[in-house]
C-alpha positions, 0 to 999 in steps of 0.5 A: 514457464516464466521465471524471473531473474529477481523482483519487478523493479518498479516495485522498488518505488514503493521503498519510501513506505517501508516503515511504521507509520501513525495515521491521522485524519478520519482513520487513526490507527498505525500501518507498518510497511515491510519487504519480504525475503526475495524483494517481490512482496511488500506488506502492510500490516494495519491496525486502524480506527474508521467510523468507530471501528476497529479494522485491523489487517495485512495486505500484500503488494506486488505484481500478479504473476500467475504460473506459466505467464508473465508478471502483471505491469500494475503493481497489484494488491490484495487485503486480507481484514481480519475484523471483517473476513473482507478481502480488497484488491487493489493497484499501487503507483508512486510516482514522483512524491504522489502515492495513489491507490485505486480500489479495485483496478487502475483509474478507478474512480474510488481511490487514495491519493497522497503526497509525500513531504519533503523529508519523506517523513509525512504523507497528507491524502485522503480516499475519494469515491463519487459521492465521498471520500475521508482524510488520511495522513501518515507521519512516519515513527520508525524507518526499516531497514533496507530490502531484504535479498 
C-alpha cells in the first residue's frame, strides 16, 4: 500500500486561493477557500447567485488517491451543491498567474480560466463551453492563514 510522506506538492500552487473572496460578474456571491489539517485537501465553501438562483455548496481539491495505489498527477475535484444534490468533478491547475478549472477532466473543453493581479487580491475570468460561457471575477476580502500540518 502506497503511503505518502505528506501532501503532493504541486498542491501548494493553489495557496493563492486560500482565503474569502467576493465574486462578481454573471455569478454574484462569496467563495471561501481553506486548507485542511494534514495539508492534502483544500476546500471551497460557496454561496452564489447564477441565472437567478441560489447555488450554494463545498467542494473538495486534492489528488485522487485511491487505496493500494498512487495519488493522481492532476489536481482533482469534486462539488458537492446542496441546492441541487449535484455533484461535478473537476481538475485544477495554477500556473504562473493563470487559474484554470476544466469541468470534467483536463482539457476539457467547458472550462474557467482566470488571471490573477498583480498583488494577488482580484482574479478576472469567466467559464467557457462551446456555445457559451459567463464572466466571473473574485476580489479578495480576507487572507487565511498559513497551511495547517
Amino acid at each position: 500500500m502506497s503511503t505518502p510522506s505528506g501532501p503532493q506538492p504541486d498542491l501548494q500552487t493553489l495557496n493563492p486561493l486560500v482565503g474569502t473572496w467576493t465574486v462578481s460578474g454573471d455569478a454574484t456571491g462569496q467563495v471561501r477557500y481553506e486548507c485542511t489539517p494534514g495539508g492534502f485537501f483544500l476546500v471551497q465553501h460557496f454561496d452564489l447567485v447564477h441565472g437567478g438562483h441560489r447555488v450554494r455548496g463545498t467542494e473538495f481539491i486534492g489528488h485522487l488517491h485511491p487505496y493500494g495505489g498512487e495519488p493522481s498527477a492532476d489536481i482533482h475535484t469534486r462539488v458537492y451543491s446542496f441546492t441541487d444534490g449535484m455533484t461535478l468533478d473537476s481538475v485544477y491547475q495554477l500556473a504562473g498567474d493563470t487559474l484554470t478549472i476544466w469541468s470534467g477532466q483536463r482539457d476539457s473543453p467547458a472550462f474557467y480560466r482566470g488571471t490573477f493581479s498583480e498583488d494577488g487580491q482580484h482574479v478576472t475570468g469567466g467559464w467557457q463551453w462551446p456555445g457559451g460561457g459567463y464572466s466571473s471575477d473574485m476580489t479578495r476580502l480576507q487572507t487565511a492563514g498559513e497551511r495547517p500540518d
